[in-house]
Gaussian input, Z-matrix of N, CA and C with variables (Angstrom, degrees):
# hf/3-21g

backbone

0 1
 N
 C     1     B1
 C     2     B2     1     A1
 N     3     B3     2     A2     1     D1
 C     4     B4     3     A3     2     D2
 C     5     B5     4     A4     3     D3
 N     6     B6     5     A5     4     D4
 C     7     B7     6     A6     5     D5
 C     8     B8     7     A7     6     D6
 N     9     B9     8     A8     7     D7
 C    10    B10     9     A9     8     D8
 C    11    B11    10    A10     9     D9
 N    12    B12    11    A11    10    D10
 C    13    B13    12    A12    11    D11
 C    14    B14    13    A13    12    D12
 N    15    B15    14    A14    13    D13
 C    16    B16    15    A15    14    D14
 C    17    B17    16    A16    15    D15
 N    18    B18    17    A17    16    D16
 C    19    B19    18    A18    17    D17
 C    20    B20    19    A19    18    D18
 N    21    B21    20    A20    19    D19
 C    22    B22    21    A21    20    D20
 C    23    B23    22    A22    21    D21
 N    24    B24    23    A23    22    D22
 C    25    B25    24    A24    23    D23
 C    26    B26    25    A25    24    D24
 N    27    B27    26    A26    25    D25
 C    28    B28    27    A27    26    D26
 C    29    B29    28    A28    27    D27
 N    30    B30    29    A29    28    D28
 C    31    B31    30    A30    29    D29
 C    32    B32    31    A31    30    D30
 N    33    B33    32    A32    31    D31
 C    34    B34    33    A33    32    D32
 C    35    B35    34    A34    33    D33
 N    36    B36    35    A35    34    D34
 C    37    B37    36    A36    35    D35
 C    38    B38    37    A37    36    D36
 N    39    B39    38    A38    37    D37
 C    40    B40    39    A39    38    D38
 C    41    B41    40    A40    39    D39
 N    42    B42    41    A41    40    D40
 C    43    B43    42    A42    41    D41
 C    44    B44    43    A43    42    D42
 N    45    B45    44    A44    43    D43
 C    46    B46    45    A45    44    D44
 C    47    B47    46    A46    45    D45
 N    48    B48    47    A47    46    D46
 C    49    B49    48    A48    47    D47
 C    50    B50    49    A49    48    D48
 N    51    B51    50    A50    49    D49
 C    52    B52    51    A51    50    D50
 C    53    B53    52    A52    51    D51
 N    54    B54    53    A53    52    D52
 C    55    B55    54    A54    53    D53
 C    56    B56    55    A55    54    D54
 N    57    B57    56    A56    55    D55
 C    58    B58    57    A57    56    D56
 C    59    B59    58    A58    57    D57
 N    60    B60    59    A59    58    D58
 C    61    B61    60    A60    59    D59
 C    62    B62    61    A61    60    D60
 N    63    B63    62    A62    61    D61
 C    64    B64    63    A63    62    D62
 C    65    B65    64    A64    63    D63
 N    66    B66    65    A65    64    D64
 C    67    B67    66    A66    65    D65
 C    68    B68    67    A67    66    D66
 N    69    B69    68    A68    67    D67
 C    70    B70    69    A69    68    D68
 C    71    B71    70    A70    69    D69
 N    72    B72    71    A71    70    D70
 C    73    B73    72    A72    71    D71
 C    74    B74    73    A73    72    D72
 N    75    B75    74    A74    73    D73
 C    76    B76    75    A75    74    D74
 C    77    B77    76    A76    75    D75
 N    78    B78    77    A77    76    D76
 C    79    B79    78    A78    77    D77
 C    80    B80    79    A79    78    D78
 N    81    B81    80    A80    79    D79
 C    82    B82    81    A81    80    D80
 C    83    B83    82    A82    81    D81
 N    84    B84    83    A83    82    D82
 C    85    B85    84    A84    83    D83
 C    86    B86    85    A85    84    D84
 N    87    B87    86    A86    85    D85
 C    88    B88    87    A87    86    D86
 C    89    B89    88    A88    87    D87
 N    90    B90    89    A89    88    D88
 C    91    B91    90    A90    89    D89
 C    92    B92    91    A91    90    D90
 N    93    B93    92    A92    91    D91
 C    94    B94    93    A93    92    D92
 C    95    B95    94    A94    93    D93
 N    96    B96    95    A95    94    D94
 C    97    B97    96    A96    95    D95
 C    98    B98    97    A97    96    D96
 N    99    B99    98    A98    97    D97
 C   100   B100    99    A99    98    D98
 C   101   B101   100   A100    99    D99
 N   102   B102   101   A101   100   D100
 C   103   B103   102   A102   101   D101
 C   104   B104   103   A103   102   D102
 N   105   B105   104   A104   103   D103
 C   106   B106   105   A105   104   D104
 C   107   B107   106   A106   105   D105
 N   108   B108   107   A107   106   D106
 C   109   B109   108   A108   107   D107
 C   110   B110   109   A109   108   D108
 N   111   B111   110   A110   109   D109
 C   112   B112   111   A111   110   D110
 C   113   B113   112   A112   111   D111
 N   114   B114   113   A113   112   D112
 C   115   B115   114   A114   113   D113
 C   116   B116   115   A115   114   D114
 N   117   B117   116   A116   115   D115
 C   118   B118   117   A117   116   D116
 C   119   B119   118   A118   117   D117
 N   120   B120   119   A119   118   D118
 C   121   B121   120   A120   119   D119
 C   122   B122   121   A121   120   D120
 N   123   B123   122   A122   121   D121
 C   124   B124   123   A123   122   D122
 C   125   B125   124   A124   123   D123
 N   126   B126   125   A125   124   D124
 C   127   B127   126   A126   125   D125
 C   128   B128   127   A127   126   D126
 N   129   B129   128   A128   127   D127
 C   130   B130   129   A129   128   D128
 C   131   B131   130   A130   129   D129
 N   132   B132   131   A131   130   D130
 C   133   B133   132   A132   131   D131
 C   134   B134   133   A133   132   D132
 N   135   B135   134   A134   133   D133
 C   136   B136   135   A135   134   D134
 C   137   B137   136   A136   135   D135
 N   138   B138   137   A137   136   D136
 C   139   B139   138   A138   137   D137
 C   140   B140   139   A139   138   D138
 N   141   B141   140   A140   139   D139
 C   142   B142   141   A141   140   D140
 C   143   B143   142   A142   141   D141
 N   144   B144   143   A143   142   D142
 C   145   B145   144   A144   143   D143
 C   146   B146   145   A145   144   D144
 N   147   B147   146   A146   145   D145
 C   148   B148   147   A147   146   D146
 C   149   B149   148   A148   147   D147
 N   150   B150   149   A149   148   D148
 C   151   B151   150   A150   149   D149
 C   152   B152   151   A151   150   D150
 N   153   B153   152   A152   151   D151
 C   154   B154   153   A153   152   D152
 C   155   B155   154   A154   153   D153
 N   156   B156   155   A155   154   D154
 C   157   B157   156   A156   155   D155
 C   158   B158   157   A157   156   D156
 N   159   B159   158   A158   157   D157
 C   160   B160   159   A159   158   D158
 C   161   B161   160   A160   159   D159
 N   162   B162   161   A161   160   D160
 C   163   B163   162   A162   161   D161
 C   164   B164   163   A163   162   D162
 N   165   B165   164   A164   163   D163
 C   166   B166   165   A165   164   D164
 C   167   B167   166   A166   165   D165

   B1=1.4551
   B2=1.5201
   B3=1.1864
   B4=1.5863
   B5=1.8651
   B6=1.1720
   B7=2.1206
   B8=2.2293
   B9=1.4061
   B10=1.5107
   B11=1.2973
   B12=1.2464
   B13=1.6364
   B14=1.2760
   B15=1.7549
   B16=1.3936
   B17=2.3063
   B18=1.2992
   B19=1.2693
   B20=1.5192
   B21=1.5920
   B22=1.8509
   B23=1.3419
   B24=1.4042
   B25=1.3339
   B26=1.4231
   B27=0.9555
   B28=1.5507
   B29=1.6561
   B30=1.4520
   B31=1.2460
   B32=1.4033
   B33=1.6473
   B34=1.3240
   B35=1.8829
   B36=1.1207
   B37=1.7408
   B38=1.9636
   B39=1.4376
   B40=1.1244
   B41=1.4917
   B42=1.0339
   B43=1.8918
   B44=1.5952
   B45=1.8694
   B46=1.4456
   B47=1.3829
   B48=1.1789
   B49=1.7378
   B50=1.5083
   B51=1.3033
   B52=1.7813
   B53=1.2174
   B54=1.7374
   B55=1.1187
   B56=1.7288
   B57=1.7081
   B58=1.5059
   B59=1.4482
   B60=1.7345
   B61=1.2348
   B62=1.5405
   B63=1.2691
   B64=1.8007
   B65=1.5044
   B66=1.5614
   B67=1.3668
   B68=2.2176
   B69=1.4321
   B70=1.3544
   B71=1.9301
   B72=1.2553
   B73=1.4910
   B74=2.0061
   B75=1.2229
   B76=1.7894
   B77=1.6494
   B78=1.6104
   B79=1.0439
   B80=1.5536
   B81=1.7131
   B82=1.9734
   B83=1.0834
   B84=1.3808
   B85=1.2495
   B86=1.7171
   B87=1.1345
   B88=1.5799
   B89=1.6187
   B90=1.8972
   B91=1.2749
   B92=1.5960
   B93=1.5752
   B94=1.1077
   B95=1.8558
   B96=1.0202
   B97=1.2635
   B98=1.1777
   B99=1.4127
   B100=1.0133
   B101=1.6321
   B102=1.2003
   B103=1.2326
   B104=1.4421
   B105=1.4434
   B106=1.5749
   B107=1.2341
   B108=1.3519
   B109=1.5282
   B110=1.6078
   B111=1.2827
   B112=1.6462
   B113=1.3947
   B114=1.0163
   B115=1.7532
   B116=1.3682
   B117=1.7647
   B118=1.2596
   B119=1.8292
   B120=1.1604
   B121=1.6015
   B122=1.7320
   B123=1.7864
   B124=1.4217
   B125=1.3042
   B126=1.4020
   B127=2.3744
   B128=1.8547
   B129=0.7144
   B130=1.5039
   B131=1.4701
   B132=1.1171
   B133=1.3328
   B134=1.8453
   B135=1.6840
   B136=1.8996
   B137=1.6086
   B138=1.0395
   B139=2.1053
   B140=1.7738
   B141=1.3960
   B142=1.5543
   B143=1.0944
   B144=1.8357
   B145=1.6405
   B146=1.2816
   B147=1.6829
   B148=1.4171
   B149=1.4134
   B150=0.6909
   B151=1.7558
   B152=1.7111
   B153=0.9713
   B154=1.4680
   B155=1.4950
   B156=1.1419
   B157=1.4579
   B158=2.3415
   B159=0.7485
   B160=1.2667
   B161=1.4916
   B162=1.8278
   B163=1.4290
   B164=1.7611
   B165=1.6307
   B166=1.3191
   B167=1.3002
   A1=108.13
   A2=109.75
   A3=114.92
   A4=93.37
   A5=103.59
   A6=126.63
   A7=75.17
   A8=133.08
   A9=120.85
   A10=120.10
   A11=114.44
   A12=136.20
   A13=111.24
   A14=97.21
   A15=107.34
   A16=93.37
   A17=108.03
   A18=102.33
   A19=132.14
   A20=92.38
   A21=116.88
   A22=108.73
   A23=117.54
   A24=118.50
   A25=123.81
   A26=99.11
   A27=135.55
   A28=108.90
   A29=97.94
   A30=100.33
   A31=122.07
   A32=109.82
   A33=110.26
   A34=110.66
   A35=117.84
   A36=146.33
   A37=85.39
   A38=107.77
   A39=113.85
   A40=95.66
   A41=127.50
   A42=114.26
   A43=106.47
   A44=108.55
   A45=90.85
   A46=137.78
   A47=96.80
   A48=128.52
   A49=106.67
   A50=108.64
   A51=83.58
   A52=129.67
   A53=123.17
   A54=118.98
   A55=125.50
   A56=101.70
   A57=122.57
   A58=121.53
   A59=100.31
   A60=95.27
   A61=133.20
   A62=80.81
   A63=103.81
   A64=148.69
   A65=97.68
   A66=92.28
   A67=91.58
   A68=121.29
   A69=97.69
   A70=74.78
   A71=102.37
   A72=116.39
   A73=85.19
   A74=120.10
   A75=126.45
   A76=118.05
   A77=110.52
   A78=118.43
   A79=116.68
   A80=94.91
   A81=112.79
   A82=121.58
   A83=133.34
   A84=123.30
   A85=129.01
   A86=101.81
   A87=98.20
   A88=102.64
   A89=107.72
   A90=106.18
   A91=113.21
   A92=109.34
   A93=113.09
   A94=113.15
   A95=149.67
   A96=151.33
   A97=119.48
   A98=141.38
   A99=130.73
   A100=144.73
   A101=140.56
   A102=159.12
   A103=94.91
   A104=107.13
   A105=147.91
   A106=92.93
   A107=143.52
   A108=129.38
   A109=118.33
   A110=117.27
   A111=132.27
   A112=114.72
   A113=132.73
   A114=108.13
   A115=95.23
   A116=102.45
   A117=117.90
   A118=116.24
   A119=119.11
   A120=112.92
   A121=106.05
   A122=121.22
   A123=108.24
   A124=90.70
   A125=77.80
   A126=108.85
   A127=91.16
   A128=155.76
   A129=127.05
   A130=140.77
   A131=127.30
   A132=149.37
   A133=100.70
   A134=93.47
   A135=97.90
   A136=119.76
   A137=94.62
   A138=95.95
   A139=96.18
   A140=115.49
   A141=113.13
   A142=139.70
   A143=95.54
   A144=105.52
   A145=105.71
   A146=129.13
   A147=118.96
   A148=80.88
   A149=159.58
   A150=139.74
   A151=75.47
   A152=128.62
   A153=126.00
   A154=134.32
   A155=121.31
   A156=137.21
   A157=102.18
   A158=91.13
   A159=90.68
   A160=130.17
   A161=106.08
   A162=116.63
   A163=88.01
   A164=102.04
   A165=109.83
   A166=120.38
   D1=127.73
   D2=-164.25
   D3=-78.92
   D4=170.28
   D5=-162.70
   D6=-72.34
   D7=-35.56
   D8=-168.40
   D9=-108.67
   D10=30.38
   D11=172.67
   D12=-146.70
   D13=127.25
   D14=-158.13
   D15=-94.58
   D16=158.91
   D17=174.47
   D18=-36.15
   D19=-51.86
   D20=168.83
   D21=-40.40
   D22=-55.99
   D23=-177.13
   D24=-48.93
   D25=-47.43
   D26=-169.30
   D27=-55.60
   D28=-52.82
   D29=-172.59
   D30=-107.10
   D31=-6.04
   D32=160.10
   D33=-67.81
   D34=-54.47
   D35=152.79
   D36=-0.35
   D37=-74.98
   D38=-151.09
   D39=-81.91
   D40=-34.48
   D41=-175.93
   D42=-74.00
   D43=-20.73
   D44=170.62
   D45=-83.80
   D46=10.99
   D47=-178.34
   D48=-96.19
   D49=-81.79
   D50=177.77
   D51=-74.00
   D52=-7.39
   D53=157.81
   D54=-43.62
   D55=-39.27
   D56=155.88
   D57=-38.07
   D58=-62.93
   D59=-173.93
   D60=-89.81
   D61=26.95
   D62=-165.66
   D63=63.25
   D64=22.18
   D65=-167.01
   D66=-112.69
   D67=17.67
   D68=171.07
   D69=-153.16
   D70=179.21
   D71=-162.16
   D72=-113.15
   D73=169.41
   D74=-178.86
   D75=-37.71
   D76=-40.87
   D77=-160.19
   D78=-99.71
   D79=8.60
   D80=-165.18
   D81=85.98
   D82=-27.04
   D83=176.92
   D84=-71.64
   D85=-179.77
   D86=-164.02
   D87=-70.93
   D88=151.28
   D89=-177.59
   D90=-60.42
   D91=157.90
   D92=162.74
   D93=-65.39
   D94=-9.22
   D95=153.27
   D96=-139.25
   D97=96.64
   D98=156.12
   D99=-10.43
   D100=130.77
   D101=179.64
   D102=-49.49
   D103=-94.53
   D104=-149.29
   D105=-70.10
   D106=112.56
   D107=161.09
   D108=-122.57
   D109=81.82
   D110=169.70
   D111=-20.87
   D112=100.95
   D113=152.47
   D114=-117.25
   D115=-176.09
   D116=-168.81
   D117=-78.44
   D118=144.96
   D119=164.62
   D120=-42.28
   D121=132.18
   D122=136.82
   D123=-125.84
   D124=-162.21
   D125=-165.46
   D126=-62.11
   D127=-66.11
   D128=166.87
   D129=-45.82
   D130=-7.31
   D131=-176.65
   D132=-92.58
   D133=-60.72
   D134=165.75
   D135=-61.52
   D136=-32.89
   D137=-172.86
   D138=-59.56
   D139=-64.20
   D140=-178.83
   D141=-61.72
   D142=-28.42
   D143=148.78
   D144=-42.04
   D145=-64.68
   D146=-147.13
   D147=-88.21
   D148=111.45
   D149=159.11
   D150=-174.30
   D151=-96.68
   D152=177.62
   D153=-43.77
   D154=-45.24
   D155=176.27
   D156=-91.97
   D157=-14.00
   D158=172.89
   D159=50.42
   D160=24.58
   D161=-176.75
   D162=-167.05
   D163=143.10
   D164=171.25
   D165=-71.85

């Protein structure tokens, strides 16, 4: 933090950035819904794998 930026700045600065990029909500905490949502491989997920990519 440079001697003309106060901490506040700093770290409001930065929550309004990934709040942007979606991974924390204004105040830092975690979004109210997530972006990224994982589930597991099934037998349709593999068929289009192979169907497109053309190897398991």
């Amino acid at each position: 933090v440079s001697a003309f930026e106060s901490e506040a700045n700093v770290r409001e600065e930065v929550n309004k950035r990934t709040c942007k990029a979606g991974y924390t909500n204004r105040e830092g905490g975690p979004p109210a819904s997530g972006r990224i949502i994982s589930k597991p491989a099934n037998d349709k997920y593999r068929k289009n794998y192979r169907r497109i990519f053309g190897h398991s």
